[in-house]
C-alpha positions as a Markdown table, in Angstrom:
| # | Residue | x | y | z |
|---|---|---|---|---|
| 1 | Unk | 0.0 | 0.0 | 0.0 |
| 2 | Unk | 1.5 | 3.6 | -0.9 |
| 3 | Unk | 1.4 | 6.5 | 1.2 |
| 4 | Unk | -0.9 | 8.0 | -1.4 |
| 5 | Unk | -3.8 | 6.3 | -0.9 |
| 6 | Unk | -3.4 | 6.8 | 3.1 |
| 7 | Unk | -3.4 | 10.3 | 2.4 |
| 8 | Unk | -6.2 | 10.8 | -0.4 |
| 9 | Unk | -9.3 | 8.8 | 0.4 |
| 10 | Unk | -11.0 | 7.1 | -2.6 |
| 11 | Unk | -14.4 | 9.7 | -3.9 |
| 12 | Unk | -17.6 | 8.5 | -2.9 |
| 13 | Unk | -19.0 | 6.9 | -6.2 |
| 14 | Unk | -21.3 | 9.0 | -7.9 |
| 15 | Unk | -25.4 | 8.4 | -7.4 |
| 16 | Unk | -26.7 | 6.4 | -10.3 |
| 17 | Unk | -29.2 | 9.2 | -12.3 |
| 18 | Unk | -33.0 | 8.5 | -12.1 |
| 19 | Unk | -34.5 | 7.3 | -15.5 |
| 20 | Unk | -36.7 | 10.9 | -15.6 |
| 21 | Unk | -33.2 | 12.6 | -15.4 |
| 22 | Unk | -32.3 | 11.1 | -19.0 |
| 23 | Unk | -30.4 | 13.7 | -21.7 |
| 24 | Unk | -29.6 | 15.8 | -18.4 |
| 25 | Unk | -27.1 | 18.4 | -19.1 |
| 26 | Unk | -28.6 | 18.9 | -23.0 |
| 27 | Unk | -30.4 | 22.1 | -23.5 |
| 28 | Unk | -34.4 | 21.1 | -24.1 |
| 29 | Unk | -35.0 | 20.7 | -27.9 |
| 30 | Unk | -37.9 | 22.7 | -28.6 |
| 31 | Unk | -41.0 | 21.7 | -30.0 |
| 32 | Unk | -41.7 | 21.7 | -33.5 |
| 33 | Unk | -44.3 | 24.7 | -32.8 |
| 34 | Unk | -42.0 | 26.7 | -30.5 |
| 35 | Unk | -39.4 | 26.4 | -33.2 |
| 36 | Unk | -41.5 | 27.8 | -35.9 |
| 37 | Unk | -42.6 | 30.8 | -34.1 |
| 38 | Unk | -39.5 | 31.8 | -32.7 |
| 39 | Unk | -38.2 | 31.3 | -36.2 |
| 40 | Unk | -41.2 | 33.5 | -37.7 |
| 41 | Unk | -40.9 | 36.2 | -35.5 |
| 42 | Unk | -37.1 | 36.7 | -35.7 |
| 43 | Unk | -37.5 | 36.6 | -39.3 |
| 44 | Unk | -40.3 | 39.2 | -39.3 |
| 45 | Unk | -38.7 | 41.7 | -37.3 |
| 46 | Unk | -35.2 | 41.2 | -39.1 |
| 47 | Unk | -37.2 | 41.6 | -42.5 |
| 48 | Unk | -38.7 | 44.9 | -41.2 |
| 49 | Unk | -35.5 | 46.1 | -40.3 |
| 50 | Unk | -34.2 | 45.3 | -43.6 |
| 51 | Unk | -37.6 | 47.3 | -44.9 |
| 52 | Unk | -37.2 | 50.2 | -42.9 |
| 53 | Unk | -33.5 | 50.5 | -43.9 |
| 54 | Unk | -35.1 | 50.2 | -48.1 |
| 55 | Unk | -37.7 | 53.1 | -46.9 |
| 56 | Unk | -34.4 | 55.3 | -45.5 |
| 57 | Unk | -31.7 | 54.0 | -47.5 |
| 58 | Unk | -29.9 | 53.0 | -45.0 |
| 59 | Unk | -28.4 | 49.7 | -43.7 |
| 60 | Unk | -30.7 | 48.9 | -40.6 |
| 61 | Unk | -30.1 | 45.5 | -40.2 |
| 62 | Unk | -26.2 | 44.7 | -38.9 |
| 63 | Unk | -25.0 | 41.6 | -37.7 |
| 64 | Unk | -25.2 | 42.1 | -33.9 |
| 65 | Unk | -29.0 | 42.9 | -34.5 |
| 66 | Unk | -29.7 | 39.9 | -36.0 |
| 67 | Unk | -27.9 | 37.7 | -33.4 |
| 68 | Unk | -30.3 | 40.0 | -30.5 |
| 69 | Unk | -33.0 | 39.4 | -32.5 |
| 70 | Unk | -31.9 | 35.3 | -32.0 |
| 71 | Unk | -31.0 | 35.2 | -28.4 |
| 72 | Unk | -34.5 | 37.4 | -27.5 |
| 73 | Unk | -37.0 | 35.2 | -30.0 |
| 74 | Unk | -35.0 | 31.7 | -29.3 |
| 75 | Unk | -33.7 | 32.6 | -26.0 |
| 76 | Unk | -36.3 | 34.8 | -23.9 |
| 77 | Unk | -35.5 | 33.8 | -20.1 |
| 78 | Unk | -31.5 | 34.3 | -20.8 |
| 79 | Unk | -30.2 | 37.5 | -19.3 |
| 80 | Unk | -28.6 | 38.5 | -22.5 |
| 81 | Unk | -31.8 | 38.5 | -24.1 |
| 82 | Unk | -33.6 | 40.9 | -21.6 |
| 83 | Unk | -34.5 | 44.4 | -23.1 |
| 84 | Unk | -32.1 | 46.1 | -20.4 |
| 85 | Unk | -29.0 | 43.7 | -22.1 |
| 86 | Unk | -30.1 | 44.2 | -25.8 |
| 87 | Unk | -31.0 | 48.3 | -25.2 |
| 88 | Unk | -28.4 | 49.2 | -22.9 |
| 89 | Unk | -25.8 | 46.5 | -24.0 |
| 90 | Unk | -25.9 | 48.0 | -27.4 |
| 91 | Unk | -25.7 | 51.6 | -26.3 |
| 92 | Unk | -22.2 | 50.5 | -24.2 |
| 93 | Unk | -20.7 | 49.1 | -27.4 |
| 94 | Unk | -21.8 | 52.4 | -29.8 |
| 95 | Unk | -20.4 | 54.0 | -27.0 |
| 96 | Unk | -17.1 | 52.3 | -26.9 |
| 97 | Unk | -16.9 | 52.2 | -30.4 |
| 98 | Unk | -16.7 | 55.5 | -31.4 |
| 99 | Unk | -14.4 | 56.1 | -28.0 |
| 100 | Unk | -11.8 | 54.0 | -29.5 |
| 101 | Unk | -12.4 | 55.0 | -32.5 |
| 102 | Unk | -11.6 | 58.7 | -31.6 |
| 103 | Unk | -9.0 | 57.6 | -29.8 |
| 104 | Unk | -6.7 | 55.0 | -31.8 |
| 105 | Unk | -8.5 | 54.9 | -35.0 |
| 106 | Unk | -10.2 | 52.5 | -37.5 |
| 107 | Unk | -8.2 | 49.1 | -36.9 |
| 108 | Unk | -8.6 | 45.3 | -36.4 |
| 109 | Unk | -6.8 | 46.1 | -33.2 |
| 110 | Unk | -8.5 | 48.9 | -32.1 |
| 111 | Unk | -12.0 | 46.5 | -32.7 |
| 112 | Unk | -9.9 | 44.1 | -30.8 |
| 113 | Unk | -9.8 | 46.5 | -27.8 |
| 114 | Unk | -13.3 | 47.8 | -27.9 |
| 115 | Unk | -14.8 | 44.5 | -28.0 |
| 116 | Unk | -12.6 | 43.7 | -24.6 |
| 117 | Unk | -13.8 | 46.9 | -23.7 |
| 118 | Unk | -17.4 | 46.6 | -24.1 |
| 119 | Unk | -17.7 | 42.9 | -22.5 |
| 120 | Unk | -16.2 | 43.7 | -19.4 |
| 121 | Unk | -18.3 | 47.4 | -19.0 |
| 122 | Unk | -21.5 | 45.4 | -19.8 |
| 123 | Unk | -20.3 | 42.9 | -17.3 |
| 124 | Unk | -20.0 | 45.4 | -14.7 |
| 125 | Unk | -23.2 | 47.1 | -15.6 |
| 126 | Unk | -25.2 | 44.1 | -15.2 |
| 127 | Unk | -26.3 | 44.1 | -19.0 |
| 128 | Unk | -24.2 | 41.2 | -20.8 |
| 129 | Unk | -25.1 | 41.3 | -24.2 |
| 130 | Unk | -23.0 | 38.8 | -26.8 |
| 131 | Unk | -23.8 | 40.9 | -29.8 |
| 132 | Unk | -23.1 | 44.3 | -28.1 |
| 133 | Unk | -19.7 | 43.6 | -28.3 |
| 134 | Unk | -20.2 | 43.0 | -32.0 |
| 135 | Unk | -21.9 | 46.4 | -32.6 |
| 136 | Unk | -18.5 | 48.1 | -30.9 |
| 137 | Unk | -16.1 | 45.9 | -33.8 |
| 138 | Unk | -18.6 | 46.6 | -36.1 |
| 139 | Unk | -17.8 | 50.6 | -35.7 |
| 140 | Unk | -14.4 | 50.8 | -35.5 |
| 141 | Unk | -14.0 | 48.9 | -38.8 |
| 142 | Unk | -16.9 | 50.3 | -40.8 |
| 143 | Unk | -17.0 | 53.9 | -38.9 |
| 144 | Unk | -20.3 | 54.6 | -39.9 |
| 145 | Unk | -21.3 | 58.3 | -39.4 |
| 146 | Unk | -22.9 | 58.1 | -35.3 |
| 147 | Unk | -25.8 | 60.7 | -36.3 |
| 148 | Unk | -27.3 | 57.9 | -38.8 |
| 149 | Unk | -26.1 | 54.7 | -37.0 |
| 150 | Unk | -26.6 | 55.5 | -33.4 |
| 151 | Unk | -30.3 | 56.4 | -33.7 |
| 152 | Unk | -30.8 | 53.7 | -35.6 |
| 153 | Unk | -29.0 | 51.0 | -33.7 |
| 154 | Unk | -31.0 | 52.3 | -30.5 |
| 155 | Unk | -34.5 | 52.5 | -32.4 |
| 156 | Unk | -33.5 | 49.0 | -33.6 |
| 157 | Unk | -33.0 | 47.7 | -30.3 |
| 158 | Unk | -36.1 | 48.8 | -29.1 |
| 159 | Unk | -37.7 | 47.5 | -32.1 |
| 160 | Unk | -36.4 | 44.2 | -31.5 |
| 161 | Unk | -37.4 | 43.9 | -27.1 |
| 162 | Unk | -41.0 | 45.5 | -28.5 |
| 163 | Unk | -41.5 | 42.4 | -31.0 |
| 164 | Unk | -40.2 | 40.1 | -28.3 |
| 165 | Unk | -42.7 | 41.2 | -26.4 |
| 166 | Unk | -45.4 | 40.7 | -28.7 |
| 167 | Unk | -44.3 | 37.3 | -30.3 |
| 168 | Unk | -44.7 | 36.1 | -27.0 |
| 169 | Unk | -47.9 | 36.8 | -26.4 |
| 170 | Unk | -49.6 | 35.7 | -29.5 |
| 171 | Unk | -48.7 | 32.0 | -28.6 |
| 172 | Unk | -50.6 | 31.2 | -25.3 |
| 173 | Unk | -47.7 | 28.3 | -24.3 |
| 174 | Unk | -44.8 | 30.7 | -25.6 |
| 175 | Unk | -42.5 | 31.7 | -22.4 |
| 176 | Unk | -43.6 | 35.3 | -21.8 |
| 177 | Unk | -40.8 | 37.8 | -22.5 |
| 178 | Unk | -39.2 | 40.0 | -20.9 |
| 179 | Unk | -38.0 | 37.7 | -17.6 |
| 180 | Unk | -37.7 | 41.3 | -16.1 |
| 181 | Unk | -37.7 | 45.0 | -17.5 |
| 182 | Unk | -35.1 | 46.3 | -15.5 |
């Protein structure tokens, strides 16, 4: 006998899982009905976007929208899909965007920095938002002009948590969205 196994006693074995407990760890798959009307509505609001940008000519719809519009219609319990994250979260990562974009200029490093940037300031303001950090990349190497894109970025957002809202009541099972306003 070694001195190791004095030392370190063996780990309890681990309780056998009940049968109901089955695929745990998996996320649920949805049901073919859930799937389709998440599905619809991000696709409707995406294609208004993509409408009201035709009506303005202007590019409305940007990637980080379309991954919000994703996470709130497929996702609506997460906290990154709750109208404080997608509203505010995007706001932070304009913000930062054209901060680091004043200050260091348009660069793969710069959008390197402002993403870092904008994930740990939404972090700490309690509004973690995956795409947000998108929309601050998405500045610095675009630089769109802020008094088109920062209007339309916030009206987007709201556009977005106000068809989340909706979606989710027009199917009586649908989880109801928001989880929480604030």
């Amino acid at each position: 006998m070694s001195t190791d196994t004095i030392l370190r006693p063996e780990p309890a074995p681990a309780p056998a899982s009940p049968p109901s407990a089955k695929g745990a760890g998996r996320a649920p798959r949805p049901t073919p009905a859930a799937a389709l009307h998440s599905i619809c509505a991000a696709t409707a609001v995406l294609l208004g976007l993509v409408a009201i940008g035709a009506m303005i000519h202007e590019p409305v719809l940007i990637p980080p929208l379309a991954a919000s519009a994703a996470l709130v219609h497929s996702a609506p319990a997460l906290p990154l899909a709750q109208p404080r994250s997608v509203v505010i979260g995007h706001l932070v990562g304009c913000a930062v965007g054209y901060c680091v974009l004043a200050v260091a200029g348009s660069s793969a490093w710069a959008a390197a920095v402002a993403a870092g940037i904008t994930l740990a300031l939404n972090m700490t303001a309690r509004t973690p938002h995956s795409p947000a950090v998108a929309t601050a990349v998405i500045i610095l190497l675009q630089t769109p002009d802020p008094r088109r894109f920062v209007p339309l970025l916030f009206g987007s957002a709201v556009l977005l948590v106000l068809t989340g809202y909706a979606a989710s009541r027009v199917r009586r099972d649908a989880p109801r969205y928001p989880a929480y306003w604030w």
